[in-house]
N, CA, C and O atoms as a GROMACS GRO file, in nm:
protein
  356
    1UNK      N    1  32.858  10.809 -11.330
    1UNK     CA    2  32.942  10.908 -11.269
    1UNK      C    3  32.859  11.020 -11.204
    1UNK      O    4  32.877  11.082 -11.099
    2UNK      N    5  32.749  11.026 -11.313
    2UNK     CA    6  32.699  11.176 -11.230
    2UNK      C    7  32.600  11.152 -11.051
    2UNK      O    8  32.596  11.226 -10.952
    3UNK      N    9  32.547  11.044 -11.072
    3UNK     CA   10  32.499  11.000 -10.937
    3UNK      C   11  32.595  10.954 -10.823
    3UNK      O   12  32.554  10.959 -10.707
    4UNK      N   13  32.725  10.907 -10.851
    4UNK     CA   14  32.811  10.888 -10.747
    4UNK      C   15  32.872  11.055 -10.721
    4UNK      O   16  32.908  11.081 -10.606
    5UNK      N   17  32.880  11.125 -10.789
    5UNK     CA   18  32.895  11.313 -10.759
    5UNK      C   19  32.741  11.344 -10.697
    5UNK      O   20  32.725  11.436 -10.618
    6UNK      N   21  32.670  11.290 -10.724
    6UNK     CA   22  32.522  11.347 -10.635
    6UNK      C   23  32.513  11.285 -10.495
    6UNK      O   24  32.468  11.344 -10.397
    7UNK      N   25  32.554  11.178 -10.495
    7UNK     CA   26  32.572  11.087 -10.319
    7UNK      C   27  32.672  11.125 -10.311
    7UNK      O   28  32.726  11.031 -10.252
    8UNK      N   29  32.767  11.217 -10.331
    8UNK     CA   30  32.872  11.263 -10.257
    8UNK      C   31  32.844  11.425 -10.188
    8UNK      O   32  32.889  11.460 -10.079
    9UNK      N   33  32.779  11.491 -10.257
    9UNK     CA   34  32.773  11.635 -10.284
    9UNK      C   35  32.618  11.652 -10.272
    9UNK      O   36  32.538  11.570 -10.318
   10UNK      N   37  32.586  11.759 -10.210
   10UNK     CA   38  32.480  11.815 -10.250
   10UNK      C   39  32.414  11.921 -10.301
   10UNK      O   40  32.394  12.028 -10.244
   11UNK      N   41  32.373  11.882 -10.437
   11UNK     CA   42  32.312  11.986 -10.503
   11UNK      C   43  32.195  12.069 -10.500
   11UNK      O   44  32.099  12.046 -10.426
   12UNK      N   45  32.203  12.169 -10.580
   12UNK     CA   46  32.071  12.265 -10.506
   12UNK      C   47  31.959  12.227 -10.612
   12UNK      O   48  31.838  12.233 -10.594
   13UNK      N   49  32.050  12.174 -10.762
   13UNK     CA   50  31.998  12.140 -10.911
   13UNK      C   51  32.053  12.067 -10.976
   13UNK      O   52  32.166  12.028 -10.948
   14UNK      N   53  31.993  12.032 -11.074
   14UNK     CA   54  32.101  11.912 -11.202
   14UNK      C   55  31.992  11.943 -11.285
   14UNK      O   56  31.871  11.928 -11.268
   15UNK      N   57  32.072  11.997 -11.396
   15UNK     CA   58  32.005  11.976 -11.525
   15UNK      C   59  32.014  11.846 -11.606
   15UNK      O   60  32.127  11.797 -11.605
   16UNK      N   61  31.927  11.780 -11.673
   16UNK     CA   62  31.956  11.632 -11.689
   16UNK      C   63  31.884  11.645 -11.846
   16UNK      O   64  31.797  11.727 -11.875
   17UNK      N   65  31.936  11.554 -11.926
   17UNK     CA   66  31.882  11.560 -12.110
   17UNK      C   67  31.814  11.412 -12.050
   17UNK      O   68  31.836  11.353 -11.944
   18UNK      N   69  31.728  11.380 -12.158
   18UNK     CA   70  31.678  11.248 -12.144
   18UNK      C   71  31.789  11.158 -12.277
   18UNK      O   72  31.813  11.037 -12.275
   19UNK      N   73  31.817  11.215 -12.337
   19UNK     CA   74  31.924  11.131 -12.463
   19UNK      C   75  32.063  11.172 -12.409
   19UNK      O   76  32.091  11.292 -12.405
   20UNK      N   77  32.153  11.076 -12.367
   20UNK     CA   78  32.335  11.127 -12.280
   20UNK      C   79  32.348  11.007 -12.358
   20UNK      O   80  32.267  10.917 -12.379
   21UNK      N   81  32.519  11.034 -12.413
   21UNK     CA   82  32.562  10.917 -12.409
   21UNK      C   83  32.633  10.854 -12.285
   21UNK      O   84  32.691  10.905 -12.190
   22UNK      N   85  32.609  10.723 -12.320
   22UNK     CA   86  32.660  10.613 -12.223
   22UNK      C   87  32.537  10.661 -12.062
   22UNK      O   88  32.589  10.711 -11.962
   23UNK      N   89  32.409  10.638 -12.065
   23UNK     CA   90  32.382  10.640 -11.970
   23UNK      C   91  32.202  10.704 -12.042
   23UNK      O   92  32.167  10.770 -12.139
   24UNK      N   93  32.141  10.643 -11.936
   24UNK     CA   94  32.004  10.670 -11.951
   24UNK      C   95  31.909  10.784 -11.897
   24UNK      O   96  31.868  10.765 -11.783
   25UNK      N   97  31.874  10.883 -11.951
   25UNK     CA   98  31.859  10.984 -11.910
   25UNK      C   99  31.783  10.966 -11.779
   25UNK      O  100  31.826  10.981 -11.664
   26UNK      N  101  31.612  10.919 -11.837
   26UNK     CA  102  31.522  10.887 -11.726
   26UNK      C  103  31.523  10.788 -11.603
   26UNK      O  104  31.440  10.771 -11.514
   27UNK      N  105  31.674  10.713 -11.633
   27UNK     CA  106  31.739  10.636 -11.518
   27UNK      C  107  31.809  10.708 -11.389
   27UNK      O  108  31.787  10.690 -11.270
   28UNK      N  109  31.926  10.820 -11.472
   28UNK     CA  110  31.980  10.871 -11.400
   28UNK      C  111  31.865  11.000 -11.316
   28UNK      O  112  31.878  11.010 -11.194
   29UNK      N  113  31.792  11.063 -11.366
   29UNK     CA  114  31.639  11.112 -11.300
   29UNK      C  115  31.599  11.044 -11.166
   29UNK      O  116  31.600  11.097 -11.054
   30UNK      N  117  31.568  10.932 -11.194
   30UNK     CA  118  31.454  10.845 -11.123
   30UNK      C  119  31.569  10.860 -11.026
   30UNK      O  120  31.531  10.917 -10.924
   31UNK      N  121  31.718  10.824 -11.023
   31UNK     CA  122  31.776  10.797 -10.907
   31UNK      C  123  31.845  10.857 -10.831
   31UNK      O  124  31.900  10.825 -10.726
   32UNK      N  125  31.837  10.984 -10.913
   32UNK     CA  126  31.910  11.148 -10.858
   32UNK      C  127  31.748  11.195 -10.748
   32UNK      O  128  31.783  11.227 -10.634
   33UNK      N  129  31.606  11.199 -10.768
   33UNK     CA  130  31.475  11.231 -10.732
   33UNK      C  131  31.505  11.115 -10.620
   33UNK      O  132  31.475  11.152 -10.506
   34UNK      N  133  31.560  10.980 -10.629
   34UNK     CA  134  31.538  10.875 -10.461
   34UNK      C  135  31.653  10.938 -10.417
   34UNK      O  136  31.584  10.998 -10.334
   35UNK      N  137  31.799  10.994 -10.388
   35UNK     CA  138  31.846  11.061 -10.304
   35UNK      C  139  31.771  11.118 -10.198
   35UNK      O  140  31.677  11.194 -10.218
   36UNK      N  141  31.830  11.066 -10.027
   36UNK     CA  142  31.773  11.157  -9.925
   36UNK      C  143  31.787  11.290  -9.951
   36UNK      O  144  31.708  11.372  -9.904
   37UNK      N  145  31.866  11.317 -10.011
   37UNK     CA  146  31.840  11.539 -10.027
   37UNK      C  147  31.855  11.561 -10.149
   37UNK      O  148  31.958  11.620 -10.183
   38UNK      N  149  31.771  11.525 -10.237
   38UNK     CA  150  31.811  11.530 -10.364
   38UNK      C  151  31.757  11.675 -10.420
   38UNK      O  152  31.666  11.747 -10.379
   39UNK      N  153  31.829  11.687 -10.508
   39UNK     CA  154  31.873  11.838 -10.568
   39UNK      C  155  31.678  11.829 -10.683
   39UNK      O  156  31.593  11.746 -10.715
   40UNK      N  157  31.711  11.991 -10.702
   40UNK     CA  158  31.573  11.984 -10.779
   40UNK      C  159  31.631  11.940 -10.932
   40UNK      O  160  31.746  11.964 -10.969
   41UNK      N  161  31.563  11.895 -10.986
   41UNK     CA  162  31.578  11.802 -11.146
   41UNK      C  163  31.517  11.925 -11.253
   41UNK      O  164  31.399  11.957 -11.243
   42UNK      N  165  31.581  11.972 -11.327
   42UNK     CA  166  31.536  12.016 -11.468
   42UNK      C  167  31.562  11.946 -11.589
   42UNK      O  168  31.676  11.924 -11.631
   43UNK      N  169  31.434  11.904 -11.655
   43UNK     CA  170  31.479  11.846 -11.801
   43UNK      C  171  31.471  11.914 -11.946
   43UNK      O  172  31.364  11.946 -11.997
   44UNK      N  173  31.566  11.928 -11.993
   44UNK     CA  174  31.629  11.974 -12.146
   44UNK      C  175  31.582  11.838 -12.211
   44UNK      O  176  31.591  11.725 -12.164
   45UNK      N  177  31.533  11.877 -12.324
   45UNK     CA  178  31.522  11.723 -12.418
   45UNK      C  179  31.442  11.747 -12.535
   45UNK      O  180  31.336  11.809 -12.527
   46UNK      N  181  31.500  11.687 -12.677
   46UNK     CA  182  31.399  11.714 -12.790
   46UNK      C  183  31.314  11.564 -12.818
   46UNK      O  184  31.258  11.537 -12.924
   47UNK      N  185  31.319  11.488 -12.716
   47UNK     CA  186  31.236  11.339 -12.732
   47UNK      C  187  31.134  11.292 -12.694
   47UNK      O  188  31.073  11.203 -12.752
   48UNK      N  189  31.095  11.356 -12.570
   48UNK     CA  190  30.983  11.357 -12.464
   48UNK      C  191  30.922  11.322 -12.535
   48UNK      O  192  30.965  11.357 -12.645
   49UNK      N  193  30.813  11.255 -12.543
   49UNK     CA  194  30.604  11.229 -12.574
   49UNK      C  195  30.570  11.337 -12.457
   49UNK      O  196  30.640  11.351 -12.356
   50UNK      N  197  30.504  11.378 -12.473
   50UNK     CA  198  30.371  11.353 -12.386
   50UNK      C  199  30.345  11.332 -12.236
   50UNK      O  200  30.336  11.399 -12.133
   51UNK      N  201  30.336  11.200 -12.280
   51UNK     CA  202  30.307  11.088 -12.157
   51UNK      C  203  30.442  11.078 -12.060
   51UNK      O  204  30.436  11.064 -11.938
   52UNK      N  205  30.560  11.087 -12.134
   52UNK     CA  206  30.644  11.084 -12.096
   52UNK      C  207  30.717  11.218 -11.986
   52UNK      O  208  30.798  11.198 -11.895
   53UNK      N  209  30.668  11.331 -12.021
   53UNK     CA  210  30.709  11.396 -11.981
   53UNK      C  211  30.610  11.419 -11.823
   53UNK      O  212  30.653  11.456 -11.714
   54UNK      N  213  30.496  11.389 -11.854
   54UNK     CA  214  30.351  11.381 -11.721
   54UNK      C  215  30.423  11.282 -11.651
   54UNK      O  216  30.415  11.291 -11.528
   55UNK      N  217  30.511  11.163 -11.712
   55UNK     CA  218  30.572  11.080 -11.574
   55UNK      C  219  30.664  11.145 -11.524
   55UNK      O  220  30.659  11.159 -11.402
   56UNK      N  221  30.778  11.206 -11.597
   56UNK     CA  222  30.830  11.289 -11.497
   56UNK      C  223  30.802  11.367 -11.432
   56UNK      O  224  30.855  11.390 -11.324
   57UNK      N  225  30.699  11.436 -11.489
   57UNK     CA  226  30.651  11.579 -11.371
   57UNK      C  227  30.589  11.497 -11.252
   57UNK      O  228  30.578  11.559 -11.146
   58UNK      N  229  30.556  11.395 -11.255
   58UNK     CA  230  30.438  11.305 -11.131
   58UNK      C  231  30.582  11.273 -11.032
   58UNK      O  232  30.577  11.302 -10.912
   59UNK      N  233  30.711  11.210 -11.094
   59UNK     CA  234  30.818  11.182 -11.033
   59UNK      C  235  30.858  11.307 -10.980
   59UNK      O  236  30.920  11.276 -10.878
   60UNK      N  237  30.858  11.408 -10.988
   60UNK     CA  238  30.925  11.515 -10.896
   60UNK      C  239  31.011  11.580 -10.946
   60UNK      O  240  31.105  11.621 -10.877
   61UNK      N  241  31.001  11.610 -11.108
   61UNK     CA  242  31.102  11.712 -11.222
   61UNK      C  243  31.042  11.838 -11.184
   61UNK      O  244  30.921  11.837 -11.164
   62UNK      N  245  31.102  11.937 -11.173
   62UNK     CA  246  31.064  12.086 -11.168
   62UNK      C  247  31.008  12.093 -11.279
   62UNK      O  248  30.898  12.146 -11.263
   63UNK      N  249  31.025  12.072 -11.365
   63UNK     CA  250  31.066  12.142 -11.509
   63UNK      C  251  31.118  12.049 -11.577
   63UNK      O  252  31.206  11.966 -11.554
   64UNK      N  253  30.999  12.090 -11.730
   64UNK     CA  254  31.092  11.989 -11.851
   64UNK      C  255  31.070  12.096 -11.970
   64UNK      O  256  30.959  12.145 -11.990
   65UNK      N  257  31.191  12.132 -12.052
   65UNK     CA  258  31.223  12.218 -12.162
   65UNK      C  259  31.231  12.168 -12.291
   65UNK      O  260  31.329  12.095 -12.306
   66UNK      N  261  31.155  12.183 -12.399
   66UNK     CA  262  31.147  12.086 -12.506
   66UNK      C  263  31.272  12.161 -12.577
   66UNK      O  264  31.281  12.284 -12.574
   67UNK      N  265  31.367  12.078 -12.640
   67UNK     CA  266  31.494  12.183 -12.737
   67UNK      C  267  31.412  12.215 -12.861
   67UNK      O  268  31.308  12.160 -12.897
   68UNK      N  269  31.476  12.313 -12.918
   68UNK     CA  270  31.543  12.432 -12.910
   68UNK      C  271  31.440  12.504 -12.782
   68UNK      O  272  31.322  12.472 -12.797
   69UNK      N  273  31.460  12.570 -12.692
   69UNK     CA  274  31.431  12.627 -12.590
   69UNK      C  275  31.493  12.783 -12.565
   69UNK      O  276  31.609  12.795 -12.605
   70UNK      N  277  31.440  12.888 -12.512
   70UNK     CA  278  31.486  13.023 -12.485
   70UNK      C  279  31.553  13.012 -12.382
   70UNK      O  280  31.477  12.991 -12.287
   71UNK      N  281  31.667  13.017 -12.350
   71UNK     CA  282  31.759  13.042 -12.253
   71UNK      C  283  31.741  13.097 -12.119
   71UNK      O  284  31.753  13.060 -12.002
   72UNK      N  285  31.695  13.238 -12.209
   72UNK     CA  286  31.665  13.359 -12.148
   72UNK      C  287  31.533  13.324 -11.998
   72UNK      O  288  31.534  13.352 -11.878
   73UNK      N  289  31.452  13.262 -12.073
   73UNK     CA  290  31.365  13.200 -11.992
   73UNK      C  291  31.350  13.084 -11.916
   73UNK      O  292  31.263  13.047 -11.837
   74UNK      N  293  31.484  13.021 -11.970
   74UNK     CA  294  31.512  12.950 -11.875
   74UNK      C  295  31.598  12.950 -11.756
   74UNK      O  296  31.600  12.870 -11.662
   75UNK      N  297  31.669  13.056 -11.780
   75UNK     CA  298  31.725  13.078 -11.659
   75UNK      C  299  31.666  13.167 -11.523
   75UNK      O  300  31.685  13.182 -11.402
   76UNK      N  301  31.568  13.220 -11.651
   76UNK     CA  302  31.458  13.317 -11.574
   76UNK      C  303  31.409  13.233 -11.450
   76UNK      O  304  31.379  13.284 -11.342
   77UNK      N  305  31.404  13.085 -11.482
   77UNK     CA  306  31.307  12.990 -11.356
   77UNK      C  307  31.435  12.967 -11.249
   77UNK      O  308  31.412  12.974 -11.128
   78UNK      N  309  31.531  12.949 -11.283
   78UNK     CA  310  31.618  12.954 -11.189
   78UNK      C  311  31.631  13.078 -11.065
   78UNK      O  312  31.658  13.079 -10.945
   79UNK      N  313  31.601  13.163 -11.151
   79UNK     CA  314  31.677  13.293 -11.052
   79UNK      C  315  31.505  13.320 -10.972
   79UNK      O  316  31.503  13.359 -10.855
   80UNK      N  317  31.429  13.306 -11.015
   80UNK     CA  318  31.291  13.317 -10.974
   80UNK      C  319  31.253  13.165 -10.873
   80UNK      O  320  31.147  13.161 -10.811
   81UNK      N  321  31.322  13.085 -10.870
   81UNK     CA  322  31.346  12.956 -10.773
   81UNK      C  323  31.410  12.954 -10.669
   81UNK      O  324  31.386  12.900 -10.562
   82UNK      N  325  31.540  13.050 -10.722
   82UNK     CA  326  31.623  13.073 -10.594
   82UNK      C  327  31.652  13.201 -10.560
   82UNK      O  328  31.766  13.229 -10.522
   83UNK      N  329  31.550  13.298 -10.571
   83UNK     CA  330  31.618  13.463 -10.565
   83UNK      C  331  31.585  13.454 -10.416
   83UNK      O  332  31.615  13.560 -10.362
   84UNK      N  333  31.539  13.376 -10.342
   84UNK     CA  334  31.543  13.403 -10.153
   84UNK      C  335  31.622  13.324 -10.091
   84UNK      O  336  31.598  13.284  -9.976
   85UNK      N  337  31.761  13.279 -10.182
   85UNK     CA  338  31.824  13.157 -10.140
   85UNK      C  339  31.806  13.007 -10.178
   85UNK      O  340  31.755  12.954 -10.276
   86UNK      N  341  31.873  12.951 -10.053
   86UNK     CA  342  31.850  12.776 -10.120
   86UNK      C  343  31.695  12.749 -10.128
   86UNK      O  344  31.613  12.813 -10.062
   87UNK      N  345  31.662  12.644 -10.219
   87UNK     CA  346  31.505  12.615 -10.187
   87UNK      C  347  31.533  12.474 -10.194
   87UNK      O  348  31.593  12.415 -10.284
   88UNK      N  349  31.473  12.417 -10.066
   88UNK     CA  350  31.472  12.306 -10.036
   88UNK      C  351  31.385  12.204 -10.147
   88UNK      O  352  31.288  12.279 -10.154
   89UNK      N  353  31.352  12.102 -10.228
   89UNK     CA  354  31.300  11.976 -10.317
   89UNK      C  355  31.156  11.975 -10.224
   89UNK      O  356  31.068  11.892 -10.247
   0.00000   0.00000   0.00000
């Protein structure tokens, strides 16, 4: 569902978990990042390795947030991403 709302719409962001039910986190990633205008990707997640998370950053994740995470600072990257407007991927 959430990628047929991303080829419909275009987003500026999507926050994405790597653990969703009914659906694969680092699937729905990989195919929200091949969209022609695809929105910038932030990842929330308490599962990551490592290694895992260096493949996403190589794939084109802004940002990956290990849970429990500060809010505060995370929204901080948002408003500091977009305080001059849209920012293009």
């Amino acid at each position: 569902m959430a990628i047929k709302m991303a080829e419909k719409t275009n987003y500026d962001f999507v926050v994405a978990d790597l653990s969703m039910p009914n659906t694969d986190g680092k699937q729905l990633i990989v195919k929200l990042l091949t969209l022609p205008t695809h929105p910038l990707v932030y990842v929330v997640t308490g599962v990551a390795t490592a290694e895992a998370e260096k493949e996403l950053l190589e794939l084109g994740v802004e940002s990956i947030e290990r849970k429990p995470f500060n809010l505060s600072k995370f929204v901080a990257k948002f408003q500091a991403k977009f305080a001059n407007g849209h920012v293009e991927p």
